[in-house]
Every structure is written in C-alpha cells, then in structure tokens.
C-alpha positions in Angstrom: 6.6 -17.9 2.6 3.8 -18.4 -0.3 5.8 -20.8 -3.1 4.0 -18.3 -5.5 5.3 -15.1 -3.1 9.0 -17.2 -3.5 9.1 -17.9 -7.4 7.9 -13.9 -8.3 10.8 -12.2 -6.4 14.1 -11.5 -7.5 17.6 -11.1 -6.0 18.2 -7.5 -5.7 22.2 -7.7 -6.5 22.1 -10.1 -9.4 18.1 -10.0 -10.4 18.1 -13.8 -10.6 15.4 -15.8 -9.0 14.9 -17.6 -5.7 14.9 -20.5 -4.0 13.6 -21.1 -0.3 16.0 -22.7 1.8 14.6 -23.1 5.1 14.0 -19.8 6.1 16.5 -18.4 3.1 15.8 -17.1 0.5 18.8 -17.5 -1.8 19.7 -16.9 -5.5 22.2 -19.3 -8.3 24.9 -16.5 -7.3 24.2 -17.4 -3.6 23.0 -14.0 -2.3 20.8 -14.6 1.0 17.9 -13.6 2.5 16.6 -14.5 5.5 13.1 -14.7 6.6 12.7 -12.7 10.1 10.9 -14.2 12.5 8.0 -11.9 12.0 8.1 -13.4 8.4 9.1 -10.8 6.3 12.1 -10.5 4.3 14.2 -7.3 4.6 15.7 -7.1 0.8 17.0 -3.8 0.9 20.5 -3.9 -0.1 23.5 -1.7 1.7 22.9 1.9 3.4 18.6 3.6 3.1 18.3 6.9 4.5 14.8 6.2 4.5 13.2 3.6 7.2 9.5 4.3 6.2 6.7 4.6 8.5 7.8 4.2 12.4 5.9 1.7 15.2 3.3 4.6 16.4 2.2 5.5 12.8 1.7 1.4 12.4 -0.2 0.9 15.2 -2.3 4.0 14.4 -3.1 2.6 11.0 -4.0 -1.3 12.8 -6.1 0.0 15.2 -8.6 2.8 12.9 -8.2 -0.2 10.3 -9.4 -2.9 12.6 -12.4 -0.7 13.8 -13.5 -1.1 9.6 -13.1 2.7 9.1 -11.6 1.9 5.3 -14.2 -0.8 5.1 -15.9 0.7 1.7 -12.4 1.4 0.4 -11.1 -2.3 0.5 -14.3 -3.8 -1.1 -14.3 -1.2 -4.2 -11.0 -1.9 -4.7 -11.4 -5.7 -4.4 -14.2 -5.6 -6.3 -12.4 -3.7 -9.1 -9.4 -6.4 -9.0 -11.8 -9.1 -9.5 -13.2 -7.8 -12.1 -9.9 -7.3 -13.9 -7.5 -9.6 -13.0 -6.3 -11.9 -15.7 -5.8 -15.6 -15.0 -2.5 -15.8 -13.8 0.2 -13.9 -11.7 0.7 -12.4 -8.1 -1.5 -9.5 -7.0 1.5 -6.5 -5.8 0.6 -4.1 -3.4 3.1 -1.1 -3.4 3.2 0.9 0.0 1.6 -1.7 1.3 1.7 -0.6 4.8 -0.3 -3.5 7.4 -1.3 -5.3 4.1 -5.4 -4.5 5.1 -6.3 -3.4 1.5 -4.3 -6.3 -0.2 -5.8 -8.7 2.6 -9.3 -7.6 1.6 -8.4 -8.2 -2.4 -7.0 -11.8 -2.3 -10.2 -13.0 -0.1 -11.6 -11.9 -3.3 -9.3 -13.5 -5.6 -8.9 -16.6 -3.4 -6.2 -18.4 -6.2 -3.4 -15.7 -5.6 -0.8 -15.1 -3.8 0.1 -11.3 -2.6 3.6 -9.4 -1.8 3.3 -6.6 0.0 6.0 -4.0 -0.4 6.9 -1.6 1.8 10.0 0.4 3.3 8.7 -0.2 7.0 9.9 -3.1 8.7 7.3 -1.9 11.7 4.8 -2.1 8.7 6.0 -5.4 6.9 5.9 -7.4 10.6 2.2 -6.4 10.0 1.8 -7.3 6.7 3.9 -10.8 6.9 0.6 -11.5 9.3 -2.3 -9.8 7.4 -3.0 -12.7 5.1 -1.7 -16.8 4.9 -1.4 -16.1 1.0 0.5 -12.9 1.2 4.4 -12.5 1.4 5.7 -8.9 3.1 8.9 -7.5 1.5 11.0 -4.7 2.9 12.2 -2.8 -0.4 11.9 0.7 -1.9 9.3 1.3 -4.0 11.4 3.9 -5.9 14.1 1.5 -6.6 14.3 -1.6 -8.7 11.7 -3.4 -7.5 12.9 -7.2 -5.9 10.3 -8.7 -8.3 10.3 -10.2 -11.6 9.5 -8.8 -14.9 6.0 -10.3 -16.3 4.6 -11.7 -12.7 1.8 -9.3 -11.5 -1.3 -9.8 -12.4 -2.4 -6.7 -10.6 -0.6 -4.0 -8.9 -2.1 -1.6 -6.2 -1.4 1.4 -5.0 -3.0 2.4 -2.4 -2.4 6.1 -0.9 1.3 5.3 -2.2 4.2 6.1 -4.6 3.7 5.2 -8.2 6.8 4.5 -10.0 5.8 3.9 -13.3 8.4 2.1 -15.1 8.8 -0.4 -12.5 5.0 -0.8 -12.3 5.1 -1.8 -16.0 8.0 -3.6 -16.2 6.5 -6.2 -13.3 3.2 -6.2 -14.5 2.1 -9.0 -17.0 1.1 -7.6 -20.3 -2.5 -8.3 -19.5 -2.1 -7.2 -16.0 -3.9 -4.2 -14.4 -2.7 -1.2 -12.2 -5.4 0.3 -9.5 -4.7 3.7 -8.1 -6.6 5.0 -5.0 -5.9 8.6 -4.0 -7.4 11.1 -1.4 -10.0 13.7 -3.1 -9.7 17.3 -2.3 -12.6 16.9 0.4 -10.8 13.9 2.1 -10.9 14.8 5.7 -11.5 18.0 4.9 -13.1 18.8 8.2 -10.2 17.7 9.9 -7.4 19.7 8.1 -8.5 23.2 8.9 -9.2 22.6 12.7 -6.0 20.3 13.1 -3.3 22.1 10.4 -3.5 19.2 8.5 -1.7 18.3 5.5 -3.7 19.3 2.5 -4.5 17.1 -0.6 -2.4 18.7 -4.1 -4.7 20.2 -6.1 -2.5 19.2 -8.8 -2.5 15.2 -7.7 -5.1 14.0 -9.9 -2.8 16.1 -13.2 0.3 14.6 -11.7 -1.4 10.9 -11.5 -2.4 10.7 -15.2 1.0 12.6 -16.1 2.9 9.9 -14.7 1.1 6.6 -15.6 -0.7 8.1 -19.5 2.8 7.4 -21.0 3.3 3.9 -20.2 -0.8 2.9 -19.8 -4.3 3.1 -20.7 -7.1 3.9 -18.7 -9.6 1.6 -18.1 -13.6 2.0 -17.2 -14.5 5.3 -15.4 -12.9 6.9 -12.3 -15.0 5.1 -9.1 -15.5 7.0 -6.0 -15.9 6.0 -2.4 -17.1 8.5 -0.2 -18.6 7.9 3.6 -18.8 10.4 6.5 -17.8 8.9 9.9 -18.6 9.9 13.4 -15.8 10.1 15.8 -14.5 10.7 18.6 -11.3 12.1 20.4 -9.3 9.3 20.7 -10.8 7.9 17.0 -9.8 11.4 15.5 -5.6 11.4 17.2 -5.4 7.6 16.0 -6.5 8.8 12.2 -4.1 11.6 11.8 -1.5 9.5 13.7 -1.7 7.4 10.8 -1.1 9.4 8.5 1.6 12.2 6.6 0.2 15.0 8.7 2.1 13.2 11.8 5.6 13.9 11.0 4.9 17.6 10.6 2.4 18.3 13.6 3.4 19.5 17.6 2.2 16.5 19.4 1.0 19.0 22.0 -0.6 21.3 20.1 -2.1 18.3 18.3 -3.9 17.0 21.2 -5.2 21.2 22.4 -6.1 21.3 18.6 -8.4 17.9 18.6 -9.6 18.7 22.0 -11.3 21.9 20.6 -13.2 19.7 18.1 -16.8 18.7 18.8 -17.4 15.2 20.0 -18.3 13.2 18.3 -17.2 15.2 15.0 -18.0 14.4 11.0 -16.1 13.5 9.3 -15.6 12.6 5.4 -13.8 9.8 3.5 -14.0 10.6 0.1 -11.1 8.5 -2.7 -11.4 7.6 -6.1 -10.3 4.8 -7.5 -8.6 4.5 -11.0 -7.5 1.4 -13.3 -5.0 1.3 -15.6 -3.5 -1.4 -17.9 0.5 -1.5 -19.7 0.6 -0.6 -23.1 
C-alpha cells in the first residue's frame, strides 16, 4: 500500500494513525488490519448490514467501463481536479466502486496518492488494482470515515453518497469537493422501455441542501453529455451496473431489452459540481 495511502488513514476504534507492518496495518493501541491478498484493506469494524454492490454489478461496471463508455466523464472530472487541487494531500474518492474515475484523476495529478472507499469488497478487489498510486478501503461512507482530519486534497463523488460533515472534516482547508450526478435526461431512453429507476427531480435541491452549509461553490456547474449506440448485450451490462438492478425481474429485464431497437441511442448526460470547506 501507497506510504501516502498508509500515513492518511486512521484506526477506526481508536482514530490514531498507522503504521504498515508487513501486510498490517496497525495503530499505537495495536488494532490490526490486514491487507487481503487482493490488496485492499477491509476496515469495517464489527456487524454491517450492508455489503455494497455484489460480484455481477462489479463486473458489469468493469466491462461497460473498459469499453470507454464514461470516457468524457473521467477527463472532465480530472480535468476539474487539476485545475483545483492544492499542493498537498491525498485525492479521496467516496463510493469509489472499480476506482475507474479516481484512476483517470491521479494520471492527471501524477504526485498523489488515491484511497478509494467503498462498502464492496467485490468493488475494492477492483479498485486495490485500478491504479499503482491508489489504496482501496472497505469502509462506510456514512460512518466515520477511516481517514484523517486535514488529509484530502480533493474528494470525489462520483454517482455516490455525500456525507457532508465527514467530507469536510477530511478535506484540507484548501481542499476541493467534486460532485458528479445523473441529469434528468440520463438514460432517459432506457428508463421508460426497461422500468428503470428514474433520476429525483428534487436531486440537484437536495445536493446544494446538503453541501451549501458547510461549503462554497466554486466556478459554474460543467456538463458532460454524449449519446452512445448500443447494442443488446451493451444495454443489459449498463443497467446491470447500476441501482435499477436490485429492483428489476431478471426475466422480464432481458424480454424488456430484447424489444429495444438494435443498435438503440442512447444519452449520457452528468454535471459536474465543485465545492470548497468553509
């Protein structure tokens, strides 16, 4: 694990800092962690009734990732990083899923080092992988985060919870907060079709409602939209990926997208949001 990954995280029990031990992470208290052999650490601490996203929804997300589908969406949000990152800390990403996005901002910021959060394990064996400078954590994003006070220089969130006070309590005072979320036309001409989730009208009021008390905006909203031709098989793997696939008949699913024309349009449309601590 990164030595910059090691000296930003924190012992969950105690909140002390680390040191790596071999392959264990442990704190002054002695409280250990150890590195699985995927290279994640699991710090989680006693019974979750939440396990995050499961193996299928992972692979979905590798495999429509891999094929550059959310291309346009990693550079704006590298490019945005970049442009605001102060000198010094780690670069978080919260919901970090395969670690694709945060992959894509620290080519871009080649002197940091990135965790990767996320309650999957399926998703942090990706993440561990995604990047040589990035560190995958298993934790809860609406917990106490296993991460210092003052240490991000950046923290993403990407499609993903936002706890706020967390977000601004590991965030240097310079640091920035970028916020990409789905606009109300985001696959829209799946969602009818397929009975897809739809995108809160409200999630753009309940974005600045949670982050305008505790942080400033910064520049304008930025918006990436892209239409992309699919087919069948392109179109299961992009809603396997997804919310909509916890709440969809697998077999009705596949008599659903086999009604769809091939190939089918269809649009990626996010903005993209920047925030900095008061």
């Amino acid at each position: 694990m990164h030595p910059e990954v090691v000296a930003a995280l924190r012992c969950p029990i105690e909140g002390d800092g680390f040191a790596l031990e071999g392959r264990t992470l442990r704190c002054p208290v002695g409280h250990a962690f150890d590195l699985a052999r995927q290279g994640y650490v699991n710090l989680v601490v006693g019974r979750h009734p939440g396990t995050g996203d499961d193996a299928a929804m992972v692979a979905a997300r590798t495999a429509v990732q891999g094929e550059g589908r959310f291309a346009a969406v990693t550079d704006a949000l590298a490019d945005l990083v970049a442009e605001l990152v102060p000198p010094d800390g780690v670069v978080v990403d919260l919901g970090a899923g395969t670690g694709h996005h945060l992959a894509g901002v620290l080519d871009r910021v080649p002197d940091r080092a990135g965790i990767a959060v996320d309650l999957s394990k399926h998703a942090a064996r990706r993440a561990a992988r995604c990047h040589p400078r990035v560190g995958a954590v298993v934790a809860d994003v609406w917990q106490d985060l296993p991460i210092g006070s003052g240490t991000a220089a950046a923290v993403l969130c990407v499609f993903a919870p936002r706890n706020a006070a967390e977000i601004v309590r590991i965030l240097r005072p310079d640091g920035v907060v970028v916020v990409v979320t789905p606009m109300r036309h985001h696959l829209g001409e799946l969602i009818g079709p397929l009975g897809l989730l739809e995108v809160d009208p409200r999630k753009q009021e309940r974005l600045l409602a949670t982050l305008d008390p505790v942080a400033d905006a910064v520049g304008p909203v930025r918006t990436v939209e892209t239409t992309w031709r699919l087919d069948h098989e392109q179109v299961r793997a992009l809603v396997a990926m997804g919310p909509s696939a916890d709440h969809l008949d697998a077999d009705d699913l596949a008599d659903r997208v086999g009604r769809l024309p091939a190939p089918v349009r269809v649009t990626l449309a996010v903005e993209l949001r920047a925030y900095r601590r008061r």
